[in-house]
N, CA, C and O atoms as a DFTB+ gen file, in Angstrom:
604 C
 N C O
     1  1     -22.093     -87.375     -20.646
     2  2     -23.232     -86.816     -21.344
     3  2     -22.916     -85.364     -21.670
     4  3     -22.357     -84.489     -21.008
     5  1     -23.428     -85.375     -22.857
     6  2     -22.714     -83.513     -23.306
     7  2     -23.871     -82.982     -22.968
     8  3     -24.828     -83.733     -22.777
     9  1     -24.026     -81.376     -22.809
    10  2     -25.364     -80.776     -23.039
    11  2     -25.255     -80.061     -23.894
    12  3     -24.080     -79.697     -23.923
    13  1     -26.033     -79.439     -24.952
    14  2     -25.938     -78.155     -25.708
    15  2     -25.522     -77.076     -25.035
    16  3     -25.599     -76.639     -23.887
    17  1     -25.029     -76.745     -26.135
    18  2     -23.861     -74.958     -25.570
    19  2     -25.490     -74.328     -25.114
    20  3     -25.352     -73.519     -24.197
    21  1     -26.678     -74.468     -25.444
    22  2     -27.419     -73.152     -25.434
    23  2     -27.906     -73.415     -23.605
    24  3     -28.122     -72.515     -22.792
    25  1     -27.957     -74.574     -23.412
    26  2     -28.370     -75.226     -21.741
    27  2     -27.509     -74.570     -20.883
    28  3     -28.097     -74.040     -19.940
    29  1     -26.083     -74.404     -20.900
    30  2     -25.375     -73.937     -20.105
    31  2     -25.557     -72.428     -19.843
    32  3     -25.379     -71.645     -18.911
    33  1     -26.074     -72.393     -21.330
    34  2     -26.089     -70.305     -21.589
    35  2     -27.615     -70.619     -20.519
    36  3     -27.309     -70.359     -19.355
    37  1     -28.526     -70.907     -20.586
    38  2     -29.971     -70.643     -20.264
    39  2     -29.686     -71.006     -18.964
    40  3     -30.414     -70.355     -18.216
    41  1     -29.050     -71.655     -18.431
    42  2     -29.019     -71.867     -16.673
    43  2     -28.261     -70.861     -15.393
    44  3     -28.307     -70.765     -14.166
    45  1     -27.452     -70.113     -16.728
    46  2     -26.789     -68.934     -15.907
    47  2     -27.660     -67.883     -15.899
    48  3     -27.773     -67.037     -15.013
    49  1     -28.267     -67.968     -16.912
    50  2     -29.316     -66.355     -16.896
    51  2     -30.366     -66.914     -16.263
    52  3     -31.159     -65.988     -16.096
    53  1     -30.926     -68.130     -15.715
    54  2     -31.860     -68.316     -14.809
    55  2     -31.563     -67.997     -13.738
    56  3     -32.282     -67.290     -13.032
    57  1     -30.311     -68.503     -13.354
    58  2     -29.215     -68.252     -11.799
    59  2     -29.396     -66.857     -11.757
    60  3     -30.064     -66.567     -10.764
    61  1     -29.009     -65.661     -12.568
    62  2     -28.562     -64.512     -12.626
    63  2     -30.512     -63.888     -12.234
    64  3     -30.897     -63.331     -11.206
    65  1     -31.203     -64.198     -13.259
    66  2     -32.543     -63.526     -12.710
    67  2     -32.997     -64.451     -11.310
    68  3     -33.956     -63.733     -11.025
    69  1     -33.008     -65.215     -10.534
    70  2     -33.314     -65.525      -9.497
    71  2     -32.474     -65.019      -8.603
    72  3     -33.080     -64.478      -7.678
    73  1     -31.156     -64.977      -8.500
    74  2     -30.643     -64.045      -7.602
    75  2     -31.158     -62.386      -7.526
    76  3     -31.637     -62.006      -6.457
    77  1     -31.095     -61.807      -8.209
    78  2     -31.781     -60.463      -8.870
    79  2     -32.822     -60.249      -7.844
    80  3     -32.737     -59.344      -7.014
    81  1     -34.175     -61.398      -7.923
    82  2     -35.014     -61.500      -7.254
    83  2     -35.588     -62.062      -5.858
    84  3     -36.674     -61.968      -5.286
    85  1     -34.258     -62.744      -5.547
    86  2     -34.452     -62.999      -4.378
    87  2     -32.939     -62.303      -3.224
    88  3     -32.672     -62.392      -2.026
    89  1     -32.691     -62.050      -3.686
    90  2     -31.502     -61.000      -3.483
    91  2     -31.824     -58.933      -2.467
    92  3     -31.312     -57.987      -1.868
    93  1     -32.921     -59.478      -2.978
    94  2     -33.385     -57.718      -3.227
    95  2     -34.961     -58.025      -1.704
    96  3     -36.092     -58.487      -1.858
    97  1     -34.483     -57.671      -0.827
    98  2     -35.587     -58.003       0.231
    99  2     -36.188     -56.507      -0.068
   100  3     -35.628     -55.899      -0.981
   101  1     -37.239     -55.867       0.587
   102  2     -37.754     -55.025       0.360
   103  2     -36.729     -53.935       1.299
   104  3     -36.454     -53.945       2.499
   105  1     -36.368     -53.136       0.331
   106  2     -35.158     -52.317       0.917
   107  2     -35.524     -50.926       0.631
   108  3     -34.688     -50.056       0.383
   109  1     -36.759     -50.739       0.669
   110  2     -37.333     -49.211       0.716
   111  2     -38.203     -49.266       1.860
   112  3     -38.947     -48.340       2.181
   113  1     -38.079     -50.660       2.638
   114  2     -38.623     -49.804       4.270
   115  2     -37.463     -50.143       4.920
   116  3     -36.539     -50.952       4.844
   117  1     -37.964     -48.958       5.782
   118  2     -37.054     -48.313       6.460
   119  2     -37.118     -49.616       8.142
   120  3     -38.246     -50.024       8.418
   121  1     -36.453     -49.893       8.654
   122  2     -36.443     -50.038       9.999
   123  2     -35.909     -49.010      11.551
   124  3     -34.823     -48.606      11.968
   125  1     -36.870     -48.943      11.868
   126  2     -36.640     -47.892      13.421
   127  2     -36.740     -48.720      14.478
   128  3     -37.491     -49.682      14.639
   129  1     -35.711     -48.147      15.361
   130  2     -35.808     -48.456      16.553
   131  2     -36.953     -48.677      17.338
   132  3     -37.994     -48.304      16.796
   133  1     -37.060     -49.144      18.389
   134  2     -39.038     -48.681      19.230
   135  2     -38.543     -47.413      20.151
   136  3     -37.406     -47.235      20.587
   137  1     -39.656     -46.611      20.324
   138  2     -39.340     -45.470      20.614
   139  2     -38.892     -45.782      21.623
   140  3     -39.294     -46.793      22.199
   141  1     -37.703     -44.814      22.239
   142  2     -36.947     -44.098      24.362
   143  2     -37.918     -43.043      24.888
   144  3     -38.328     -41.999      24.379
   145  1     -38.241     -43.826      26.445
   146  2     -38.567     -42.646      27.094
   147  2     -37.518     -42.344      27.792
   148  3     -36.553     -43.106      27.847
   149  1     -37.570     -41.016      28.518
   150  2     -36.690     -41.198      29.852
   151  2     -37.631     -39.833      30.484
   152  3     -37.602     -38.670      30.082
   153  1     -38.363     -40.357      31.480
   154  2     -38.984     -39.971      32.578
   155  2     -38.128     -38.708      33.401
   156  3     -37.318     -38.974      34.289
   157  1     -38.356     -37.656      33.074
   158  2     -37.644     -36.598      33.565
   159  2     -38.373     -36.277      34.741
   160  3     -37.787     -36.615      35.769
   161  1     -39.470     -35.730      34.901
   162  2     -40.321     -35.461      36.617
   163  2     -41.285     -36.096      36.372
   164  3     -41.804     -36.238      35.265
   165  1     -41.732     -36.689      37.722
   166  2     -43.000     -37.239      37.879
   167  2     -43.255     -36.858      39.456
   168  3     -42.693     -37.328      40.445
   169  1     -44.551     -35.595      39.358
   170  2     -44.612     -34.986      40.646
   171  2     -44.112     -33.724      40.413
   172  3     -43.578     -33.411      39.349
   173  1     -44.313     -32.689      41.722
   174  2     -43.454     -31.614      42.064
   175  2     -42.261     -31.705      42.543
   176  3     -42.180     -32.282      43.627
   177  1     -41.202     -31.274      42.028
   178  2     -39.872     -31.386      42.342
   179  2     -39.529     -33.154      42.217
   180  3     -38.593     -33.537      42.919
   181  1     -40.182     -34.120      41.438
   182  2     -39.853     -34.725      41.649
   183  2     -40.033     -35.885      42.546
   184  3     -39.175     -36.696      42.897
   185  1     -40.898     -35.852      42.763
   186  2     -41.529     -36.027      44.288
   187  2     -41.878     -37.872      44.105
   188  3     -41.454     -38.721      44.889
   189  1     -42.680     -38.135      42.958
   190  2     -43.486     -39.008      42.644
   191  2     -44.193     -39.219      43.593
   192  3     -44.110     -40.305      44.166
   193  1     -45.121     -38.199      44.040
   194  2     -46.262     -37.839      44.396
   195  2     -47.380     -37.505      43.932
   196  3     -47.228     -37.577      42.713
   197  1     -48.364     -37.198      44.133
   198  2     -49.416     -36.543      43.579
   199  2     -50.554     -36.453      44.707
   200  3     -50.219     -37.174      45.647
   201  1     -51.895     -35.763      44.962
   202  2     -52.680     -36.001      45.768
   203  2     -54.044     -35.708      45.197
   204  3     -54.183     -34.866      44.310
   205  1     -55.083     -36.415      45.714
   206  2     -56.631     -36.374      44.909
   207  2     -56.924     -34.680      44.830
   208  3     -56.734     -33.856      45.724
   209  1     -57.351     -34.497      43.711
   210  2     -58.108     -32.987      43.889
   211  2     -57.007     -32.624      42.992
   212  3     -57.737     -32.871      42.032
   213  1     -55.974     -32.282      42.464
   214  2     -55.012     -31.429      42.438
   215  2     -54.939     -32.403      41.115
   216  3     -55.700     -33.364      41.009
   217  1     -53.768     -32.010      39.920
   218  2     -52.992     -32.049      38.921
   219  2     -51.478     -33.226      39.121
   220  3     -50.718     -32.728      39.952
   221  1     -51.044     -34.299      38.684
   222  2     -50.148     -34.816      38.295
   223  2     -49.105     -34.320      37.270
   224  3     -49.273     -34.581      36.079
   225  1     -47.659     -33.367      37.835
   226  2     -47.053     -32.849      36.863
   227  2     -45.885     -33.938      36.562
   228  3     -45.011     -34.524      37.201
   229  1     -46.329     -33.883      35.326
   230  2     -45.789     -34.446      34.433
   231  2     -44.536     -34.740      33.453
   232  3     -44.963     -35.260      32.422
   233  1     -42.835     -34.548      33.427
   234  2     -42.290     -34.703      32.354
   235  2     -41.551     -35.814      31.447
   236  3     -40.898     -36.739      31.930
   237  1     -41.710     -35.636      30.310
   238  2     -40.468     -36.998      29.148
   239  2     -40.035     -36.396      28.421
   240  3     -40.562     -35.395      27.936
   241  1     -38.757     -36.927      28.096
   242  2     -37.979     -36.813      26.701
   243  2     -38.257     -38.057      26.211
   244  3     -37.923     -39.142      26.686
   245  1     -39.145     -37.732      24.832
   246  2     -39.068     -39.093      23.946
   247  2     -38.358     -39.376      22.494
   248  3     -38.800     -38.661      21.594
   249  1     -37.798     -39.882      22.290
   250  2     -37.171     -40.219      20.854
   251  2     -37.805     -41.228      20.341
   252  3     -37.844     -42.319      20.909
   253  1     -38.520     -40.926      18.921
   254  2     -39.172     -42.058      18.453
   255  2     -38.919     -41.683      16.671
   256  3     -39.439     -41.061      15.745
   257  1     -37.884     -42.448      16.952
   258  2     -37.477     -42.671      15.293
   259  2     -38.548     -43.160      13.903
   260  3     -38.193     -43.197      12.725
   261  1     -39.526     -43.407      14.290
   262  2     -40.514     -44.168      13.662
   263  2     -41.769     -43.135      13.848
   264  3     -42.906     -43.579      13.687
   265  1     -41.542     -41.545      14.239
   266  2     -42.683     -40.679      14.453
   267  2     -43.707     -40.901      15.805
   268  3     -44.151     -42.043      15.918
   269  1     -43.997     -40.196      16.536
   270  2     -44.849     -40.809      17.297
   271  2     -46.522     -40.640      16.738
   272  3     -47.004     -39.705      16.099
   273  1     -47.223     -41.965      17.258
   274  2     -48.525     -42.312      16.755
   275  2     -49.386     -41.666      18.185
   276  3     -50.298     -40.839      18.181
   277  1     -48.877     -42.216      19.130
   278  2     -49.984     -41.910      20.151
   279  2     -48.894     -42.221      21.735
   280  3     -47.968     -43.015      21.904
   281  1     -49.531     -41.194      22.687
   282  2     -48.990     -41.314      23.776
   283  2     -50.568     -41.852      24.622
   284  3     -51.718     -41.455      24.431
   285  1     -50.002     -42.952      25.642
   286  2     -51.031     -43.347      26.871
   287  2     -50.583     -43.219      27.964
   288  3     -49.437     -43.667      27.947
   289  1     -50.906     -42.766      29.157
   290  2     -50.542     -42.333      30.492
   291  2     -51.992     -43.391      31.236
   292  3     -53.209     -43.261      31.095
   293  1     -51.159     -44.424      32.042
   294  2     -52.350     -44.833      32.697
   295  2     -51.660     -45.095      33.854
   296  3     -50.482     -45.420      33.704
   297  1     -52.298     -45.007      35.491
   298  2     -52.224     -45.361      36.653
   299  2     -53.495     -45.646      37.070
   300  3     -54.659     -45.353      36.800
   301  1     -52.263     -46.955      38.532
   302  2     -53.991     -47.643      38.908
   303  2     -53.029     -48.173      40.018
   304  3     -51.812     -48.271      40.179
   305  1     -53.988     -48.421      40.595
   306  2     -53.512     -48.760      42.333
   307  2     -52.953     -50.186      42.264
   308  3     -53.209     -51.222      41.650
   309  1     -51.894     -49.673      43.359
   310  2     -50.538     -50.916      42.988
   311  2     -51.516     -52.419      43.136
   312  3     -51.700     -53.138      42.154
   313  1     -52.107     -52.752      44.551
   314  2     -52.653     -53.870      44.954
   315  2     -53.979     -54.094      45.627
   316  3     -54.659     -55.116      45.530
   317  1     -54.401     -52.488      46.661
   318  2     -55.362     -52.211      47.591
   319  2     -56.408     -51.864      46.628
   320  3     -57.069     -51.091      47.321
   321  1     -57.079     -51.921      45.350
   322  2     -57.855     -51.744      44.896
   323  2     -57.536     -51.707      43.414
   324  3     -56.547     -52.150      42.830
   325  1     -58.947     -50.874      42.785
   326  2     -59.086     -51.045      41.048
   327  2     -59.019     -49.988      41.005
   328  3     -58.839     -49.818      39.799
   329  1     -59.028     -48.726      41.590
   330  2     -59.316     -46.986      40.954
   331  2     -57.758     -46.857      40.077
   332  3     -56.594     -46.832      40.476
   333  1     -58.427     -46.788      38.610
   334  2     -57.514     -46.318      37.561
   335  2     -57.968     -44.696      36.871
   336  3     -59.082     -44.175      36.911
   337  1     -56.662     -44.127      36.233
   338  2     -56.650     -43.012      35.608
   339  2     -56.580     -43.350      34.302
   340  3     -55.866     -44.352      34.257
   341  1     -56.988     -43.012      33.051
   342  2     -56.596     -42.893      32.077
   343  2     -56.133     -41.814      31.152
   344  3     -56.762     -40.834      31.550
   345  1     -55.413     -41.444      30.173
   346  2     -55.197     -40.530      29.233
   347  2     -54.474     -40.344      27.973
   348  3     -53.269     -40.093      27.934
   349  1     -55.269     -40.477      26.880
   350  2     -54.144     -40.532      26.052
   351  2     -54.285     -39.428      25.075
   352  3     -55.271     -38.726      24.852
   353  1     -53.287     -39.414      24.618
   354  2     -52.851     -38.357      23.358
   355  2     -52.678     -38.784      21.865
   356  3     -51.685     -39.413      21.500
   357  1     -53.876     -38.348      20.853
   358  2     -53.631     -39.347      19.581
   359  2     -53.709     -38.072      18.645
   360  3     -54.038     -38.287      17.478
   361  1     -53.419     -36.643      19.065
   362  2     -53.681     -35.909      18.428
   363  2     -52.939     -34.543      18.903
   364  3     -53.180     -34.472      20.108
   365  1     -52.259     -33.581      18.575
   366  2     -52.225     -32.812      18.606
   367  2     -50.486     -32.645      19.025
   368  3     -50.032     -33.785      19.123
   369  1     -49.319     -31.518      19.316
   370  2     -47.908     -31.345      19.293
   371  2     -47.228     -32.050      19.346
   372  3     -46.095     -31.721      18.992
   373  1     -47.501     -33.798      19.922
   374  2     -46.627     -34.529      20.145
   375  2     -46.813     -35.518      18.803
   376  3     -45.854     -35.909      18.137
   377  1     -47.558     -35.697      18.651
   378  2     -48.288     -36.628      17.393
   379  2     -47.481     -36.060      15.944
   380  3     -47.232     -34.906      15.594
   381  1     -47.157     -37.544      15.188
   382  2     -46.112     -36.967      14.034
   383  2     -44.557     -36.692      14.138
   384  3     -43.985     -36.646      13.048
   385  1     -43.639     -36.469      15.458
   386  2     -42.910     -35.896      15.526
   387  2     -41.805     -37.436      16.483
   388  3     -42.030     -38.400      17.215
   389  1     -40.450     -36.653      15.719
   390  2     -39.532     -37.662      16.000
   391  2     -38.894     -37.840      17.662
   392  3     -38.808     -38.863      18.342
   393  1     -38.428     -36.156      18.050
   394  2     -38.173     -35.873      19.698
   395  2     -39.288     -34.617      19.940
   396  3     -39.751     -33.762      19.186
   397  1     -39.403     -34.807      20.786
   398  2     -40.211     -33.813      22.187
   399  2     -39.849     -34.099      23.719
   400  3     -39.192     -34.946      24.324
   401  1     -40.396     -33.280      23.953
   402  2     -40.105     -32.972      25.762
   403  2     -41.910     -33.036      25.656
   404  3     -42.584     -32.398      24.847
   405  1     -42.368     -33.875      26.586
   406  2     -43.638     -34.057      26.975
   407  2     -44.265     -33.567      28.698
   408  3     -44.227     -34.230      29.734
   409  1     -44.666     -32.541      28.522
   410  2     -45.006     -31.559      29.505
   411  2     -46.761     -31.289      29.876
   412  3     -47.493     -30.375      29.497
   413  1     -47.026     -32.338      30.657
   414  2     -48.400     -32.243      31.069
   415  2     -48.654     -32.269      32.567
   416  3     -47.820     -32.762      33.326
   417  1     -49.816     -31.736      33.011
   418  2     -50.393     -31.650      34.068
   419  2     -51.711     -32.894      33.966
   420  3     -52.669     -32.737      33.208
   421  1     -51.556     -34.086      34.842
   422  2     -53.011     -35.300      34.382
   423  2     -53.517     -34.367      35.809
   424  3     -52.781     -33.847      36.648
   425  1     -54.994     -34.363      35.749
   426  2     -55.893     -33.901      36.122
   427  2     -56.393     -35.816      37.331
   428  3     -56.925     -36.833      36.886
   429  1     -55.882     -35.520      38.913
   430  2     -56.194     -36.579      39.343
   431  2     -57.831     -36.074      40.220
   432  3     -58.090     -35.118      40.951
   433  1     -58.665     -37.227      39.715
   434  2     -60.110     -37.185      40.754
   435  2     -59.890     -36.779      42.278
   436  3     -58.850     -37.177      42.802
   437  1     -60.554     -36.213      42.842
   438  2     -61.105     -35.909      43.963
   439  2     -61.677     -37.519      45.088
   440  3     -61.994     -37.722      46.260
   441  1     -61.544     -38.208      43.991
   442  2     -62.461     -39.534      45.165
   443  2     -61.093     -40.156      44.767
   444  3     -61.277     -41.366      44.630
   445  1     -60.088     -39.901      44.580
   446  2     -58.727     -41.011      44.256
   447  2     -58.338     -41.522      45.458
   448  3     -58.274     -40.671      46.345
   449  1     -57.991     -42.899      45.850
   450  2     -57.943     -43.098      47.231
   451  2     -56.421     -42.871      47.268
   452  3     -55.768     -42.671      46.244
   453  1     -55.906     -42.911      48.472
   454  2     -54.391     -42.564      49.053
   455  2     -53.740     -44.084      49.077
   456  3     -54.245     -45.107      49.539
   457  1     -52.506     -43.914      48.458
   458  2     -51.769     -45.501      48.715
   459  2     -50.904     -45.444      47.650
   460  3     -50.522     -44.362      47.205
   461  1     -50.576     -46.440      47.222
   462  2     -49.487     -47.021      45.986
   463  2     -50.456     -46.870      45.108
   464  3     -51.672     -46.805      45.287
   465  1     -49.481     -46.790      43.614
   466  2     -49.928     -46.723      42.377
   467  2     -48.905     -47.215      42.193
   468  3     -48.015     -47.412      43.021
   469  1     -48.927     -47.592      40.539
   470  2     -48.081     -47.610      39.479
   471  2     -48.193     -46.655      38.216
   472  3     -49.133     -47.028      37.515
   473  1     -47.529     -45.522      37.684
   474  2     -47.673     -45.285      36.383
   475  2     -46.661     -45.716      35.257
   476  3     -45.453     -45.837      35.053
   477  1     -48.113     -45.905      34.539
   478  2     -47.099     -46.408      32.821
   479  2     -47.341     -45.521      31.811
   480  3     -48.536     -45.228      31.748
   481  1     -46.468     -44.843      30.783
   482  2     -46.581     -43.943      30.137
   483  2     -45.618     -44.871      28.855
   484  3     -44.441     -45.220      28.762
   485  1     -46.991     -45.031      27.896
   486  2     -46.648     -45.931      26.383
   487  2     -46.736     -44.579      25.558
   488  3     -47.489     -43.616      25.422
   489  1     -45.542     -45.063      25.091
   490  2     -44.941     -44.538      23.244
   491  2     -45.499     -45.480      22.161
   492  3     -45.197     -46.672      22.112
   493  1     -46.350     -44.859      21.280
   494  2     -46.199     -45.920      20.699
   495  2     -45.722     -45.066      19.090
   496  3     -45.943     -43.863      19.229
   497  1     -45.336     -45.283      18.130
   498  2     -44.431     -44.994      16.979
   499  2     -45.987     -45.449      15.855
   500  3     -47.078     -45.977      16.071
   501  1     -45.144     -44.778      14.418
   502  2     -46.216     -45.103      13.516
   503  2     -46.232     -46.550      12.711
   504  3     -47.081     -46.960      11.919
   505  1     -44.844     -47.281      13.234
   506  2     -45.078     -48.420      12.828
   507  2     -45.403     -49.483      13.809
   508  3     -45.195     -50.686      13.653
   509  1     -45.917     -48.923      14.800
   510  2     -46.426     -49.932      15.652
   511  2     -46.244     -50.295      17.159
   512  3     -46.940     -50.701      18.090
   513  1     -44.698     -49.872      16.872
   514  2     -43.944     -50.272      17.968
   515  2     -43.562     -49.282      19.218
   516  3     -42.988     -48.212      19.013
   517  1     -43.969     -49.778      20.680
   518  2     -44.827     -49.962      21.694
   519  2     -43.234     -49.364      22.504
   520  3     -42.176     -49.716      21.982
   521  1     -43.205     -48.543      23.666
   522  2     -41.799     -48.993      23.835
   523  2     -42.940     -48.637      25.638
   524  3     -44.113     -48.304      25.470
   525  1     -42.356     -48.780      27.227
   526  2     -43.272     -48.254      28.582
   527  2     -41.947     -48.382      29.338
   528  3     -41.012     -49.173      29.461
   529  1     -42.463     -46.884      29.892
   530  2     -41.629     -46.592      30.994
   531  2     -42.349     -46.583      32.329
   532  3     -43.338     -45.866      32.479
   533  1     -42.147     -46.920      32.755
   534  2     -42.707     -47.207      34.714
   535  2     -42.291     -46.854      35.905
   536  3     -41.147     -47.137      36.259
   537  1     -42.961     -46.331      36.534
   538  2     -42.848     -46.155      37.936
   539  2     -43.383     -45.914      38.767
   540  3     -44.477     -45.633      38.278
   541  1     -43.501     -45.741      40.196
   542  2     -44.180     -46.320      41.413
   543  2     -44.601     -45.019      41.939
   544  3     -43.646     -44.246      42.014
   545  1     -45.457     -44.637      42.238
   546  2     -46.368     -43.255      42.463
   547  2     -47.108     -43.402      43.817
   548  3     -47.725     -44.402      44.184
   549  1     -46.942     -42.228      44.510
   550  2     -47.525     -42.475      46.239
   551  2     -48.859     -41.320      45.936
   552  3     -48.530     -40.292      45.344
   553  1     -50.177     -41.460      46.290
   554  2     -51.449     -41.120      46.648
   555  2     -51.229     -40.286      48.297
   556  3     -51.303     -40.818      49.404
   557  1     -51.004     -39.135      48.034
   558  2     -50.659     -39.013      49.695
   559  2     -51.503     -37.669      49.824
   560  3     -51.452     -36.875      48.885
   561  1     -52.234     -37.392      50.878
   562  2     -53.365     -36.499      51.124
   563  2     -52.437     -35.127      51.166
   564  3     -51.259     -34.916      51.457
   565  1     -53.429     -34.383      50.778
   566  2     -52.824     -32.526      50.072
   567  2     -52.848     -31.799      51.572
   568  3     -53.708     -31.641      52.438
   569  1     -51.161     -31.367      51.385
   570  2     -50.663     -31.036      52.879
   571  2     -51.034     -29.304      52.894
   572  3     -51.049     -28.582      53.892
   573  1     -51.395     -28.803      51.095
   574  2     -51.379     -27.456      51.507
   575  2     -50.078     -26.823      50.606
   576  3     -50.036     -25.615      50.374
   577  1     -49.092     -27.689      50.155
   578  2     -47.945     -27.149      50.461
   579  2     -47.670     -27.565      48.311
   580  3     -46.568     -27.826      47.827
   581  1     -48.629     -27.513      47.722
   582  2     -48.536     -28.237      46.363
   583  2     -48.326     -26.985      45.655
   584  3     -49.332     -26.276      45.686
   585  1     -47.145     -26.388      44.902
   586  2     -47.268     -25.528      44.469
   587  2     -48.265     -25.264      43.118
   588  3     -48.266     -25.979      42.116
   589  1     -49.001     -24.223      43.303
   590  2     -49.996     -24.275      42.720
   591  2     -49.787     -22.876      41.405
   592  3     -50.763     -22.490      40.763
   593  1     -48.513     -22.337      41.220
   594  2     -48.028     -21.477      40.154
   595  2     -47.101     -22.423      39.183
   596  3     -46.387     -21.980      38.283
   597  1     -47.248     -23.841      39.539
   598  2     -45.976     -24.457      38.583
   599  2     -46.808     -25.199      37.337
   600  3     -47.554     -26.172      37.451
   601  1     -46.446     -24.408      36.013
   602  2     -46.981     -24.928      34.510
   603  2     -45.649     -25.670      33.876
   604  3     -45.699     -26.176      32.755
């Protein structure tokens, strides 16, 4: 069976515009990583301590290729109960920005009971993506000895 010369011409330039178009994924977004923490102090000196009444000092280096949207800091007692902290940040030096060093003091209650915790401190980026760093935090009654000049 022959086909017309013009069939052969019209099936390559169909081939040629469907590749064109399916060829071409959307290649003006960008893909990022999910943001890195890495938990530099948690506590005085390090301690991963903290005690009711007093301040939780705080540090991270975060890299978030995708801008950061919002930081959450939450602790809550490992197993012996429900007393949780919350805090988050959706606004202000860290917000917008690709690296920072994240340097806070959380403000812990006065009725916080003494024991295990867990803290989780979420990155989350402007496209969505979620990245938590964790670790295990002791409630231990204020010996006196909390330095109280360290910003």
């Amino acid at each position: 069976m022959k086909y017309p010369k013009y069939l052969s011409s019209l099936l390559t330039i169909v081939a040629a515009i469907s590749l064109t178009f399916t060829a071409c994924d959307n290649d003006d977004e960008n893909t990022f990583a999910a943001p890195k923490i890495n938990l530099t102090e948690v506590g005085i000196d390090n301690s991963f301590q903290c005690s009711p009444g007093h301040d939780l000092h705080l540090e991270a280096d975060i890299v978030a290729e995708g801008s950061i949207k919002r930081i959450d800091i939450e602790i809550h007692q490992e197993e012996e109960g429900s007393f949780e902290i919350e805090k988050s940040y959706t606004e202000g030096k860290y917000i917008g920005v690709r690296n920072t060093e994240f340097h806070e003091h959380i403000d812990i209650p006065q009725d916080a009971p003494l024991g295990s915790y867990y803290l989780h401190f979420i990155v989350t980026d402007q496209k969505g993506q979620q990245t938590t760093a964790e670790c295990e935090l002791e409630m231990v009654e204020d010996n006196g000895e909390e330095a109280n000049d360290h910003h």
